[in-house]
N, C-alpha and C positions, 0 to 999 in steps of 0.2 A: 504494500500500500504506500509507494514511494510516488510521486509526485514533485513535479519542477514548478517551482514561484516564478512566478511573471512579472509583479510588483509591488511595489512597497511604498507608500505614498506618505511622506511625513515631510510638507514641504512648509515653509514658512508662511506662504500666502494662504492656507488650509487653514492652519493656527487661527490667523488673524480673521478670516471667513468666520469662524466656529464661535467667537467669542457671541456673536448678536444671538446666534446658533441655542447658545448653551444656556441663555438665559432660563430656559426653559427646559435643561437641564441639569441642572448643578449638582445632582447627586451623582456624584462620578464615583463612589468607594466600592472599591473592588473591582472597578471596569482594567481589561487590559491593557497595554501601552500598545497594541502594534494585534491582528486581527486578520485571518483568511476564510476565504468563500470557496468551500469546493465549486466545480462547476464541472466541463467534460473535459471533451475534446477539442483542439482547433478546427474552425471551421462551422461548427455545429452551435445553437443556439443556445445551448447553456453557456457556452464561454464568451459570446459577446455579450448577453445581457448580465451572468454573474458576475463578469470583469466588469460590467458598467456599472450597477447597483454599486458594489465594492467600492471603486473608486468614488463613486457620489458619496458614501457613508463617510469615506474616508478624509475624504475633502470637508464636507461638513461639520463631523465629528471634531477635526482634528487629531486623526491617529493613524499610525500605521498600519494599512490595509489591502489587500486585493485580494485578484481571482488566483486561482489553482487551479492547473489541467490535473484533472484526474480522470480515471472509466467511468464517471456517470453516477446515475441515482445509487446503485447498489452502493458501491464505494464511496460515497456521498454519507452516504447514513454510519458506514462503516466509524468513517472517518471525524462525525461528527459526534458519534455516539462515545468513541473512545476519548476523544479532545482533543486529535491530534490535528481536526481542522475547528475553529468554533463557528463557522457557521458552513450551508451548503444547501444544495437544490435538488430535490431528489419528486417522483411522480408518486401518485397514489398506490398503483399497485409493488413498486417497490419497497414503498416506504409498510406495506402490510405484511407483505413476507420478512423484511427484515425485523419486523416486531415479531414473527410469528417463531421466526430461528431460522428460517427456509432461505438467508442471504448468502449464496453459494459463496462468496469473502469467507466467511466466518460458519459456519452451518453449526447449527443446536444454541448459538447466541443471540438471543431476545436482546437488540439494539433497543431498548428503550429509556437510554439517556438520549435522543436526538426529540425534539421540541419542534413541534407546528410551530411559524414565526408567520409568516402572510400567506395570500395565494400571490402565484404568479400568472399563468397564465396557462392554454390546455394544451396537450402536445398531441397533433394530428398525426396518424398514422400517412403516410403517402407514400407511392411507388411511382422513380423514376428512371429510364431508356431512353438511350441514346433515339434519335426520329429513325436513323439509319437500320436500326433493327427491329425496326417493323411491328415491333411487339409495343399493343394501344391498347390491350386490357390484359387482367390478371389471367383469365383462360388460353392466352395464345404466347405466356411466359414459358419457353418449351422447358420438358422434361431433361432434371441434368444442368440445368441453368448456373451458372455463376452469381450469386445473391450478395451482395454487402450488406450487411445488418449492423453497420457503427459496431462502436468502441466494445470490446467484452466485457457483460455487465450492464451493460447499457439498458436504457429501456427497449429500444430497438431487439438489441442481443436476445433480451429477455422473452417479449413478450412477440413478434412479428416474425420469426419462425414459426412458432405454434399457433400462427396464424398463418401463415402460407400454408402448411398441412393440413388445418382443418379447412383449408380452400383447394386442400387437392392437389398444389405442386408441389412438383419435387424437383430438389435444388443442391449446387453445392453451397456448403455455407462457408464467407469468410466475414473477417472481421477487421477494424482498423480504424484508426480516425476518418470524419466527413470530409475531410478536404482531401485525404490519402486517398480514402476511397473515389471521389469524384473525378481526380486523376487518372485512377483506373479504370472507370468508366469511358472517361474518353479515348484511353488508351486501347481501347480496346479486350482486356484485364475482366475485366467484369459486365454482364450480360443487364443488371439490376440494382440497382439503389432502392433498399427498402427504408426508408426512414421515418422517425419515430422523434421529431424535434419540435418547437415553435416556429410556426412559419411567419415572415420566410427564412427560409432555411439557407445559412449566407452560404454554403456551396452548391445547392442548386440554383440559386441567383447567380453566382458565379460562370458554372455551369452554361446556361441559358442565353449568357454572354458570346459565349467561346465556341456554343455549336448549338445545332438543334434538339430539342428532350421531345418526350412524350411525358407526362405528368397525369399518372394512369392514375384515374377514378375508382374504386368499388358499385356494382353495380347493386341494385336495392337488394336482393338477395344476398349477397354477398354480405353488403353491410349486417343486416339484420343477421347472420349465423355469425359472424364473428360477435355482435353486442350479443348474443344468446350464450356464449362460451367465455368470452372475456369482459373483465371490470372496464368498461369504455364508455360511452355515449357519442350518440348522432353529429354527426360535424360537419360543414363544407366548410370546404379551403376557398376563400373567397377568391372570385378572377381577377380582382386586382392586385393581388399577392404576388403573382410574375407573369410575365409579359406572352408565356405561352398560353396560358388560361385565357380562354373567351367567353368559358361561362365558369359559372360555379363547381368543385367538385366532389363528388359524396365521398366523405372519411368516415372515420370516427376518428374520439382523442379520448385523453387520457389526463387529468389537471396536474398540476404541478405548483408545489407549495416549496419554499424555502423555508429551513431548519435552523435551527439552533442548539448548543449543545441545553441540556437542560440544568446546570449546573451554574451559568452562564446570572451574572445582576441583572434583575427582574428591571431596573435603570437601565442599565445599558442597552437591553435587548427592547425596551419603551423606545429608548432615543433612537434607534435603529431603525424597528418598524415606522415611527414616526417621521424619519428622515424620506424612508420610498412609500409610505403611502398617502403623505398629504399634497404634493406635485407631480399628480399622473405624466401632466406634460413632461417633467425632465425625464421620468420613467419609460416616455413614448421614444422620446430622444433616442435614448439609448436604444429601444430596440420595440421595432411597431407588435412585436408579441407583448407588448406592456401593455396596450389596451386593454384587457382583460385583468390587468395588478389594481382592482379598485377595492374599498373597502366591502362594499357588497357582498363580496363572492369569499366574506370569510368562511361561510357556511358550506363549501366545497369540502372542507376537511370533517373528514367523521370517521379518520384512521388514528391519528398522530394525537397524542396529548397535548394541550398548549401551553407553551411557555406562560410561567405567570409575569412577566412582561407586557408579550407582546397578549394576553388576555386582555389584561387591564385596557391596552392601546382600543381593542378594539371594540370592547365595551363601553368606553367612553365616546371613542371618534365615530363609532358606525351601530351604535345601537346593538350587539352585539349579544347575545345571550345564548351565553359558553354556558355549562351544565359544570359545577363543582367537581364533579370526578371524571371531566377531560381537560384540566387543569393541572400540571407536576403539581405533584405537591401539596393540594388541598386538601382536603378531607371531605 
């Protein structure tokens, strides 16, 4: 569970930002000096929006902070549960099996020091090909296929195999970062990009750039047997999301909440939530899958306990009514 830092933001002009900032913080005891955000792979949607959020915390806050490439949601919880990241992004259905022990990281360890902290946003399942190889739906992916399924561990990894099987193909499976794999796609390397991210997904934008995709749909049967088997809900990938889409098209997704260790000052973790949920705009900024980071949709989580933090944040700022015993800590 080793991971390479990206950055570390402890600049002077951050300081002097944070001071208006902290008025409305001032219980700092026991907050860290310095702070990382699991998040994935390059390429892929956890690492522009967790490196974005991060750096906003950071800058605000005034501390040293950022993103961490790591394997995704599993390793996310892994990582956040032990301490060894304190905060991280991990989806719903990861985040259940890693409470349940089932986090192939670790298997028989109930990760349950990692903490519900906001929703982010839902990560759509989508299947992308080159135009060049002909293949415009999931039934005409031939038998034998080359499949990228992201980073191992991934939610991709996890959950969109056992979703191509109970759709009847059969596939070789490989695995890798979004941007590695997008390479290989055009390289000819790989038949299929199944991915499992917040769109848009910055190496299929890439991608779409550089040559032509096909940005394959589930057709209503399809959709409907995989939400019969899998934790998901109904989605379209709207067609303004990339340039190939000229209409809307049928997914499903998967929501995605950012964590926290639970260990972590119930201050700190207020000043945090508080920093990305009250300026959606800079949230969008960073990444148009923030649309969906509003206070509303705290009610998304009905896996993860809530940090008593970011509770409190969200029963005060969004009307919120958390239940005592999905609270660390309460009784």
């Amino acid at each position: 569970m080793t991971f390479v830092k990206l950055t570390a933001l402890a600049m002077t002009t951050a300081l002097i930002t944070s001071f208006a900032f902290a008025e409305g913080h001032q219980d700092r005891d026991g907050w860290p000096e310095s702070f990382t955000v699991g998040t994935a792979s390059q390429g892929g949607t956890y690492f522009a929006y967790g490196s974005g959020w991060a750096n906003l915390v950071a800058e605000e806050l005034g501390l040293a902070g950022g993103g961490e490439v790591t394997g995704g949601p599993m390793q996310n919880m892994a990582l956040v549960h032990t301490g060894q990241a304190q905060f991280g992004m991990t989806t719903m259905g990861p985040a259940a099996e890693s409470l349940q022990g089932t986090n192939p990281i670790a298997p028989g360890l109930q990760m349950t020091n990692a903490c519900a902290m906001f929703p982010m946003y839902q990560t759509p399942f989508s299947v992308t090909a080159l135009s060049s190889s002909g293949i415009t739906s999931i039934d005409e992916i031939p038998a034998g296929a080359r499949i990228g399924f992201g980073p191992a561990g991934s939610t991709s990894d996890t959950y969109f195999p056992r979703m191509m099987e109970t759709l009847g193909v059969e596939f070789e499976r490989r695995n890798g970062g979004w941007s590695d794999l997008g390479s290989q796609l055009q390289d000819g390397l790989l038949d299929v990009i199944a991915f499992a991210a917040g769109v848009p997904v910055p190496a299929v934008s890439q991608l779409e750039v550089q040559t032509d995709v096909n940005i394959i749909e589930f057709t209503e049967e399809e959709q409907a047997k995989i939400m019969e088997v899998f934790p998901v809900s109904q989605f379209d990938i709207a067609a303004d999301t990339y340039t190939t889409l000229e209409d809307d098209a049928r997914s499903v997704s998967m929501w995605n909440f950012a964590i926290a260790n639970c260990a972590l000052p119930a201050s700190f973790v207020y000043a945090v939530v508080d920093t990305v949920m009250s300026d959606n705009e800079r949230m969008v900024n960073i990444h148009r899958a923030a649309r969906s980071t509003l206070p509303e949709n705290w009610d998304k989580n009905s896996v993860m306990m809530w940090h008593p933090g970011a509770a409190r944040w969200f029963t005060e700022n969004a009307g919120a009514d958390i239940p005592s015993d999905m609270i660390h800590g309460d009784t």
